[in-house]
VEXTORDO-209125 format. One record per residue (C-alpha): residue in one letter; y negated, x negated, z negated. Coordinates in pm, whole numbers, always signed. Layout:
N
   resn       c2       c1       c3
      a        Y        X        Z
...
This chain:
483
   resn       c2       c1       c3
      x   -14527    -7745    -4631
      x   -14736    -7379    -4611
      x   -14750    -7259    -4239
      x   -15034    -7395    -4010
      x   -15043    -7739    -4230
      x   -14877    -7951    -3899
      x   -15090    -7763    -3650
      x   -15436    -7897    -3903
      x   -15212    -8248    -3876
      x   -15189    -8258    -3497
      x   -15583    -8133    -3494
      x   -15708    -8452    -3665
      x   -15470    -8663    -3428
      x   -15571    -8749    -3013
      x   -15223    -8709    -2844
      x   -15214    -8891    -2487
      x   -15039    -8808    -2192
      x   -14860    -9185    -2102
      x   -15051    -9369    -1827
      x   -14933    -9651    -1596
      x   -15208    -9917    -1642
      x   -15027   -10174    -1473
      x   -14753   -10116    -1191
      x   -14450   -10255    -1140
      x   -14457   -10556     -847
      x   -14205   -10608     -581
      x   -13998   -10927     -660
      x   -13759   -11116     -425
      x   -13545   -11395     -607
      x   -13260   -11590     -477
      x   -12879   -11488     -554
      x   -12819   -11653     -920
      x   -13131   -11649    -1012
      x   -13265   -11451    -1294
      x   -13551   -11203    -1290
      x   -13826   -10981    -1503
      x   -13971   -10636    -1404
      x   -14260   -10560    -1568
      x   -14529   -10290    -1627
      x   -14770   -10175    -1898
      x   -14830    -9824    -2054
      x   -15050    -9662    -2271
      x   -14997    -9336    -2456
      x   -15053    -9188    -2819
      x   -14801    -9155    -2969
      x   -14644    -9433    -2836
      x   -14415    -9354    -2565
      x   -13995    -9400    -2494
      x   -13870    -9587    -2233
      x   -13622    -9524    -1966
      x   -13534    -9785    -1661
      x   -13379    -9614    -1348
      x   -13243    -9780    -1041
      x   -13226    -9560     -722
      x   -13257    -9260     -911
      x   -12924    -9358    -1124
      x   -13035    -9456    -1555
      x   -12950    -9793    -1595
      x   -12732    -9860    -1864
      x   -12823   -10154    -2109
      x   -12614   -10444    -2205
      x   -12456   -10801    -2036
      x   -12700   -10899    -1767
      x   -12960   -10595    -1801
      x   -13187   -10654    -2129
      x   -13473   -10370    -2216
      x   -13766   -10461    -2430
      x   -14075   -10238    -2486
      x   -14410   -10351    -2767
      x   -14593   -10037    -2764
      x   -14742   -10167    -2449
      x   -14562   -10405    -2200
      x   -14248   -10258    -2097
      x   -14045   -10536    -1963
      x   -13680   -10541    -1779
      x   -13486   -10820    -1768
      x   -13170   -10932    -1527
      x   -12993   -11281    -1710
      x   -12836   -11309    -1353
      x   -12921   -11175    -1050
      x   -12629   -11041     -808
      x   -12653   -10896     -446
      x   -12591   -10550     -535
      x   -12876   -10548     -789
      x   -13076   -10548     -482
      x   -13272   -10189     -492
      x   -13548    -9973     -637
      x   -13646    -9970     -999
      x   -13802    -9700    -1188
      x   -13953    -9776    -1557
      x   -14029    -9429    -1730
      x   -14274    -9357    -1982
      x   -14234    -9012    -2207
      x   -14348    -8865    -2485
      x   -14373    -8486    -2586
      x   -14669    -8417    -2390
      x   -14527    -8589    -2041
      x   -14431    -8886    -1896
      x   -14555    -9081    -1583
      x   -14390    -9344    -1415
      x   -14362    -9665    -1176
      x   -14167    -9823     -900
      x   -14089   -10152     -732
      x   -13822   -10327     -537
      x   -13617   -10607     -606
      x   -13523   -10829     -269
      x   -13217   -11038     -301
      x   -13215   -11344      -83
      x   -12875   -11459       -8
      x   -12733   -11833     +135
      x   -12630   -11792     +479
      x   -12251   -11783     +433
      x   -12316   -11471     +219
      x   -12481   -11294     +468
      x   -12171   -11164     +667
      x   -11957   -11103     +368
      x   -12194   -10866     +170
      x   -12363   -10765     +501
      x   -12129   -10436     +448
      x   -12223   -10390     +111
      x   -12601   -10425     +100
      x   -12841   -10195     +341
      x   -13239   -10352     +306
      x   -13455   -10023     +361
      x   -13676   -10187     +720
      x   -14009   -10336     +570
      x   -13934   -10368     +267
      x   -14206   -10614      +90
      x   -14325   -10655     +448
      x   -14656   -10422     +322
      x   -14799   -10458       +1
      x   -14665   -10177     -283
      x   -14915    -9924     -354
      x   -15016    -9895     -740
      x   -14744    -9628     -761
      x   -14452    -9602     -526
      x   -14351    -9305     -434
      x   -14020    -9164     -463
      x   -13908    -8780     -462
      x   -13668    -8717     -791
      x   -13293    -8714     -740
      x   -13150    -8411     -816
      x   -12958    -8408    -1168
      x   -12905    -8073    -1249
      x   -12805    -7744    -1114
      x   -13031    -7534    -1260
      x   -13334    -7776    -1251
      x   -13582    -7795    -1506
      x   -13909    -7834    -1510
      x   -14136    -8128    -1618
      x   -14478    -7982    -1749
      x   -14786    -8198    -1731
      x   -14661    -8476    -1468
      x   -14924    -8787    -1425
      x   -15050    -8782    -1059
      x   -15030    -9134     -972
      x   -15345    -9359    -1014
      x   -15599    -9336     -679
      x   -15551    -9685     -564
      x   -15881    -9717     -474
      x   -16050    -9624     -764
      x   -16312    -9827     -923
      x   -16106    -9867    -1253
      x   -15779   -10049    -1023
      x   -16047   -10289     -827
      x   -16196   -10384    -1142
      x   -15807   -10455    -1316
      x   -15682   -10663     -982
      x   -15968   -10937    -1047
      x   -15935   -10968    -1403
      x   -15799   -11314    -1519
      x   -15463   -11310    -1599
      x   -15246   -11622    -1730
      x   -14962   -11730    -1522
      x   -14639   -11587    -1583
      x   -14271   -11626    -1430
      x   -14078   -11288    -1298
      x   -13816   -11491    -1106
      x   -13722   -11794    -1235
      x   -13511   -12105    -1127
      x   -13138   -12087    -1179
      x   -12885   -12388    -1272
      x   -12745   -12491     -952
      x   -12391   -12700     -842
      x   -12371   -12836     -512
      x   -12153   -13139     -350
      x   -12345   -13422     -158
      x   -12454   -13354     +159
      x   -12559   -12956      +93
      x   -12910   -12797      +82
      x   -13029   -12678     -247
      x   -13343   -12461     -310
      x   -13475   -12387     -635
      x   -13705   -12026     -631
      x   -13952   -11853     -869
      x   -14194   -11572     -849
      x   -14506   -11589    -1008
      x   -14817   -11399    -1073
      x   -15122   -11491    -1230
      x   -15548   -11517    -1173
      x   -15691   -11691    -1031
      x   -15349   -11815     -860
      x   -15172   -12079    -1015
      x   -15126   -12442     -918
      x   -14772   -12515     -928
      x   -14601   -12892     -999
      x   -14284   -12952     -959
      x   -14071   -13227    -1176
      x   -13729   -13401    -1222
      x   -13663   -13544    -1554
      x   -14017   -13554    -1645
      x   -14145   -13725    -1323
      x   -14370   -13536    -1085
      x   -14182   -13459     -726
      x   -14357   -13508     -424
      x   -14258   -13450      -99
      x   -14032   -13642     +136
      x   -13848   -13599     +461
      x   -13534   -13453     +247
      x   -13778   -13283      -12
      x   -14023   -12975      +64
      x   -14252   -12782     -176
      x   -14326   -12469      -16
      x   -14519   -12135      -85
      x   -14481   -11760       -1
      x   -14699   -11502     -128
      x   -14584   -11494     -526
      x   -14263   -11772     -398
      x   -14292   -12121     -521
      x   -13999   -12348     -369
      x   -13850   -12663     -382
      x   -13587   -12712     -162
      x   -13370   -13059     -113
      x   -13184   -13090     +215
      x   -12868   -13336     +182
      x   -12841   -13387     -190
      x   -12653   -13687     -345
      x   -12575   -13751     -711
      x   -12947   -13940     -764
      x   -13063   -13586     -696
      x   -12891   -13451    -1054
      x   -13097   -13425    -1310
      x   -13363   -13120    -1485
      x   -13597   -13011    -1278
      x   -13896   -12826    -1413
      x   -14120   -12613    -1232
      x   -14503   -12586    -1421
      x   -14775   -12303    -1362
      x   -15127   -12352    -1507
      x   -15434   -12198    -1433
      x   -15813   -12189    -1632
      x   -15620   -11894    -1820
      x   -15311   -12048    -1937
      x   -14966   -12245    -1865
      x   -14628   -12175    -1881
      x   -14306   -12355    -1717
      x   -13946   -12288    -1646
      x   -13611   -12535    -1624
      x   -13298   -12518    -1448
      x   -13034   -12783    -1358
      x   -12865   -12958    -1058
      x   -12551   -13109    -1070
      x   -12440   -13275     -785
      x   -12068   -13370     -725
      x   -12001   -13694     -537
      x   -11729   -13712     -237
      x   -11405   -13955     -331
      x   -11409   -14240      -70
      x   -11097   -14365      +62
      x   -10965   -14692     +224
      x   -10861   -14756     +566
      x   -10652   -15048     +683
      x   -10895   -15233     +431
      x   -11209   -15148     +533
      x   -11406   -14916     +253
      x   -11529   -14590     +465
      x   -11671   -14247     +396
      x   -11440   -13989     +503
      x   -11561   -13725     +734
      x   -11421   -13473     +554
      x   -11444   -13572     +216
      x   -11155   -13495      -42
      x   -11251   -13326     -320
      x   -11033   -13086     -628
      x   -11085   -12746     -609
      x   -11350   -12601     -801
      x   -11534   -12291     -825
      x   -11899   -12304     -879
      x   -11929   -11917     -924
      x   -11567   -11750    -1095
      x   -11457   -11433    -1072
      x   -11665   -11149    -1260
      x   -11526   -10825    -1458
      x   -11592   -10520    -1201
      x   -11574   -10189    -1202
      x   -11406    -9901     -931
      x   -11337    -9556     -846
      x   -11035    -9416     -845
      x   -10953    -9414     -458
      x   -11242    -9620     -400
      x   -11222    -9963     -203
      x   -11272   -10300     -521
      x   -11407   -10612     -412
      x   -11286   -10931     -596
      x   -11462   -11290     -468
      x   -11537   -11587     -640
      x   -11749   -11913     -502
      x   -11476   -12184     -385
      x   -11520   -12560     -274
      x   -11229   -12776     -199
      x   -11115   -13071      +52
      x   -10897   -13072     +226
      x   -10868   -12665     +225
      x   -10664   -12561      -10
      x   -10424   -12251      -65
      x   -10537   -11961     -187
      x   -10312   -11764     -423
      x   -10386   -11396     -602
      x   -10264   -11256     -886
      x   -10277   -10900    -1108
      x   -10135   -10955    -1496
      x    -9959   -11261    -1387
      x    -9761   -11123    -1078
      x    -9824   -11283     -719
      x    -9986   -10999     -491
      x    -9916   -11055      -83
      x   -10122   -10900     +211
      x   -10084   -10594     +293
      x   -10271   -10257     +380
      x   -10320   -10212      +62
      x   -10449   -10603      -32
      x   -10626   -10832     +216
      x   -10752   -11144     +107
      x   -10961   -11376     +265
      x   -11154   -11741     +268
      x   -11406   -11887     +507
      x   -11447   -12231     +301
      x   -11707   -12092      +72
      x   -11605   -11753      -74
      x   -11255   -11620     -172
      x   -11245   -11245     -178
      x   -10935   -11001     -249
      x   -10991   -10653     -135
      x   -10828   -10348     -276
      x   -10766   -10072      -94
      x   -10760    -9674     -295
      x   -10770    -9785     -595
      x   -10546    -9643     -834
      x   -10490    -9667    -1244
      x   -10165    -9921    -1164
      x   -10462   -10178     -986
      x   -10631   -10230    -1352
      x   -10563   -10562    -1501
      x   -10666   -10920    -1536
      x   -10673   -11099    -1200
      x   -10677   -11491    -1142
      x   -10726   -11669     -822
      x   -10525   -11999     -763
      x   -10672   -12288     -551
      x   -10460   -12612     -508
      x   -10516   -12870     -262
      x   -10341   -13247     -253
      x   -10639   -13343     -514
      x   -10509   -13084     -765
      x   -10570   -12722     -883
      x   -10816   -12470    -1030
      x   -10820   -12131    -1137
      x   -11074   -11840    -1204
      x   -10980   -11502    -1411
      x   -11172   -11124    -1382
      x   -11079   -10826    -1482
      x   -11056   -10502    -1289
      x   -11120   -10161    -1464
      x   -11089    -9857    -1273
      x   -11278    -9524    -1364
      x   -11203    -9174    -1290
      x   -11472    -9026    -1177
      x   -11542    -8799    -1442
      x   -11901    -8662    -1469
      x   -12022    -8495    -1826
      x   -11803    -8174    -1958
      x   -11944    -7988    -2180
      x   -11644    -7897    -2439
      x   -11885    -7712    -2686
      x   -12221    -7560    -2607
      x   -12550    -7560    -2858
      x   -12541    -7242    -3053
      x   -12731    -7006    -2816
      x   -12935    -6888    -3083
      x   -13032    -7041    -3415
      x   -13254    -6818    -3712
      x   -13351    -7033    -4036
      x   -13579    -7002    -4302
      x   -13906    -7197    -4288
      x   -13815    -7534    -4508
      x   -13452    -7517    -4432
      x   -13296    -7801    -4200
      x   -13196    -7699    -3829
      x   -12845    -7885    -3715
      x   -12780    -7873    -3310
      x   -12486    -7989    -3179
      x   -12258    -7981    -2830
      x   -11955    -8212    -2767
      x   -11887    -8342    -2406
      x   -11652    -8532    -2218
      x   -11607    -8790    -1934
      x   -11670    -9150    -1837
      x   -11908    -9305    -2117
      x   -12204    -9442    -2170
      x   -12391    -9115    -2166
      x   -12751    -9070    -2178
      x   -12917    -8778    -2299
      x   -13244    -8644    -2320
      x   -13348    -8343    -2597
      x   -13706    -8105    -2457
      x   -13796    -7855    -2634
      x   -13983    -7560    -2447
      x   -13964    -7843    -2136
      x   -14165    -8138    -2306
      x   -13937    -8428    -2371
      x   -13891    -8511    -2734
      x   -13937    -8866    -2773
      x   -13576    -9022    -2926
      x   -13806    -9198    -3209
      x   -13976    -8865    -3405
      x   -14027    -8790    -3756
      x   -13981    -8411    -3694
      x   -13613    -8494    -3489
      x   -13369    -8674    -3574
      x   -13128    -8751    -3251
      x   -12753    -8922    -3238
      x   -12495    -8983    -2988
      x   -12133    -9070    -3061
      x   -12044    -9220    -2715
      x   -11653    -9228    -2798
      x   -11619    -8886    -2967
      x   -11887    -8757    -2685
      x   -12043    -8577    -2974
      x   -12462    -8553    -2924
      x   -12671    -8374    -3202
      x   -12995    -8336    -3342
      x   -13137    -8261    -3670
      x   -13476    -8129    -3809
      x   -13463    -8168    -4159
      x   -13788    -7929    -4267
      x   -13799    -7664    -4006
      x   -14142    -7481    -3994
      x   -14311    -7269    -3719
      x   -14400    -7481    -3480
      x   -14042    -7572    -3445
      x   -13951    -7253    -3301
      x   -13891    -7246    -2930
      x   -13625    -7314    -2675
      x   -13415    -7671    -2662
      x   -13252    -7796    -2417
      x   -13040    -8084    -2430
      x   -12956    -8297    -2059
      x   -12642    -8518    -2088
      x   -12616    -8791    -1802
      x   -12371    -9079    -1664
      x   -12314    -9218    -1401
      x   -12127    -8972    -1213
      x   -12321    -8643    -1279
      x   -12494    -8426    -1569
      x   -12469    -8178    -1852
      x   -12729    -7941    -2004
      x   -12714    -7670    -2268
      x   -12967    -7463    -2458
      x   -13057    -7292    -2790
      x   -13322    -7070    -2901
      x   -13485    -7127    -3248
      x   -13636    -6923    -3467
      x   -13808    -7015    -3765
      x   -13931    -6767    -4001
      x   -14127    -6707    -4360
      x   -13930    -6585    -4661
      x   -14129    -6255    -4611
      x   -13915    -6184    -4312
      x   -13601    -6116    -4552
      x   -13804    -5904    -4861
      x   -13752    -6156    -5141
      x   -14094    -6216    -5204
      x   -14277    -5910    -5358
């Protein structure tokens, strides 16, 4: 391709800074539950996407789901847990910028949670007490020692510009971004079912139970909260299990979501005769939320708990690959008839393994199995640099290429002359080996415009990378073989 025949390409092409058109939305869900953050973008060409929580890149995969149209940039949690509690950041970029949005996610918790994860979680005061500006915002965590600069940053939107007051009043079909989550209670419990909506005008919500509309009762309420829609049932019994179905409609649209109780019945017992309900019911241990696979620092403090009902209440028994573990300083383990948890003290290597917690009672037995994997904490290494400086012949293909090490997934982000290069280009061609820790890039036709400096950022969770490499790309001329 002669020189100066991508710059006449570019000319005849309108390249957009990305734009936030609409912001992310504060959500609060119940524990369980699952839950959609959502925003749209607009940029030319189209732009990548990054999610962030608290500053950290989230990594994709098992619960956390990323999915992006060219417009909508939606992410979704398959199960919400306490911890994912926090600020989220969705981040637009392309090679001229990137602009981005923020929102918090609110965890509500059953009341015999509270105390346990009370240590764990820290709510920021107000949060969703005040409605979220149209861009929430949040000073950038520092990633790098030698910091970089981002050229052409998007100021956010003026939330009180005509443009915004003309968007919030535009109809909108209903949609979920919390929805209802299978539940499993034993008779006698409370059980709420919880969704967040959004939609103009507002929804009208129905609730129903295998197909029949639910109306309110002295045990039944059908509440609302800002974006909430609830329907909680105080003392449940069996006739309570069924599929409940919660429906939103407005003169835009409908949609509807589904989840399922189950409700297990007390055994009765006889007495000199006479049929009675016990007091304290008997029922076989059973765990209505099992152990999970977790992570932990080396020397850090793990956290194992599972969900556990049982009557009478039973005995609690841990165990790492098989082998009983007792109390000591180094493992406590507790139960206050709802949650069994088994705390590790400075974690070391030897505490990785498959763990099981036993429940028996007179009724029988159950069991639960996680595993524990414990990470060094080992931010990226950088074993070999770029090449500091690269000189090719216009039409020739450029290779870059560093090799790092530490604790994988990594994330890494190529700029050249401190634009981001979008990871989808025809121009660069990007790969990451996350075992071999091996990152390069490769521009297959190399032609002036492609000179310049490149800097490629390696992340995890831990820390950061960066290296650089100048280019130069020059004519044939340069060398005397043409005449």
């Amino acid at each position: 391709m002669p020189v100066g025949s991508m710059d006449r390409k570019k000319m005849g092409e309108v390249k957009t800074i990305p734009k936030i058109v609409t912001e992310l939305r504060d959500i609060r869900c119940c524990d369980g539950d699952s839950a959609t953050l959502e925003c749209v973008v607009e940029a030319n060409p189209p732009p990548d996407i990054r999610w962030e929580k608290a500053g950290k890149l989230i990594h994709l995969g098992s619960d956390f789901n990323a999915d992006f149209d060219g417009e909508t940039a939606k992410l979704s949690i398959r199960q919400v847990y306490p911890e994912d509690e926090g600020e989220y950041t969705c981040v637009a970029y392309n090679e001229l910028g990137k602009a981005f949005t923020s929102s918090c996610l609110v965890v509500d918790l059953p009341e015999e949670k509270d105390t346990l994860l009370q240590q764990q979680l820290r709510r920021p005061a107000g949060l969703l007490d005040t409605p979220t500006p149209s861009s929430t915002p949040r000073s950038t965590p520092i990633r790098s020692v030698s910091p970089h600069i981002r050229r052409r940053e998007v100021p956010p939107p003026s939330a009180t510009s005509p443009v915004e007051r003309v968007r919030r009043i535009r109809a909108t079909a209903p949609k979920f971004y919390a929805r209802p989550h299978d539940r499993v209670a034993e008779e006698g419990e409370t059980v709420r079912f919880q969704c967040a909506v959004a939609g103009h005008p507002d929804p009208w919500v129905i609730w129903e139970k295998d197909g029949q509309t639910v109306t309110p009762t002295a045990r039944i309420k059908i509440t609302e909260k800002e974006d909430l829609r609830i329907l909680e049932i105080s003392e449940v019994t069996t006739s309570d299990s069924g599929s409940y179905r919660v429906i939103l409609e407005n003169d835009v649209g409908r949609t509807e979501a589904s989840a399922r109780l189950d409700v297990i019945r007390h055994r009765p017992y006889s007495s000199r005769g006479i049929r009675a309900r016990s007091l304290s019911p008997r029922t076989t241990p059973f765990y209505s939320r099992g152990l999970m696979g977790t992570t932990a620092l080396l020397g850090s403090r793990a956290r194992l708990y599972c969900d556990l009902r049982a009557s009478p209440s039973p005995s609690i028994r841990w165990y790492r690959d098989g082998v009983a573990l007792e109390d000591t300083t180094k493992y406590r383990t507790t139960y206050d008839g709802k949650t069994a948890v088994l705390e590790i003290e400075r974690v070391n290597k030897d505490d990785a393994g498959i763990y099981t917690c036993v429940a028996k009672n007179k009724n029988g037995a159950a069991e639960t199995v996680g595993s524990l994997v414990v990470n060094e904490f080992m931010p990226p290494e950088i074993l070999e640099d770029l090449p500091r400086n690269v000189s090719v012949i216009e039409g020739t293909p450029v290779n870059l290429k560093m090799k790092v090490r530490g604790n994988p997934p990594y994330d890494v982000i190529w700029s050249k002359d401190d634009c981001i290069l979008p990871v989808s280009s025809g121009d660069f061609k990007q790969t990451v080996d996350q075992e071999k820790g091996i990152i390069t890039m490769r521009i297959s036709d190399a032609h002036g415009d492609h000179s310049g400096k490149y800097r490629c950022e390696v992340y995890n969770l831990y820390g950061d990378a960066a290296s650089t490499s100048l280019i130069d790309v020059h004519g044939e001329l340069a060398y005397g073989i043409r005449p």
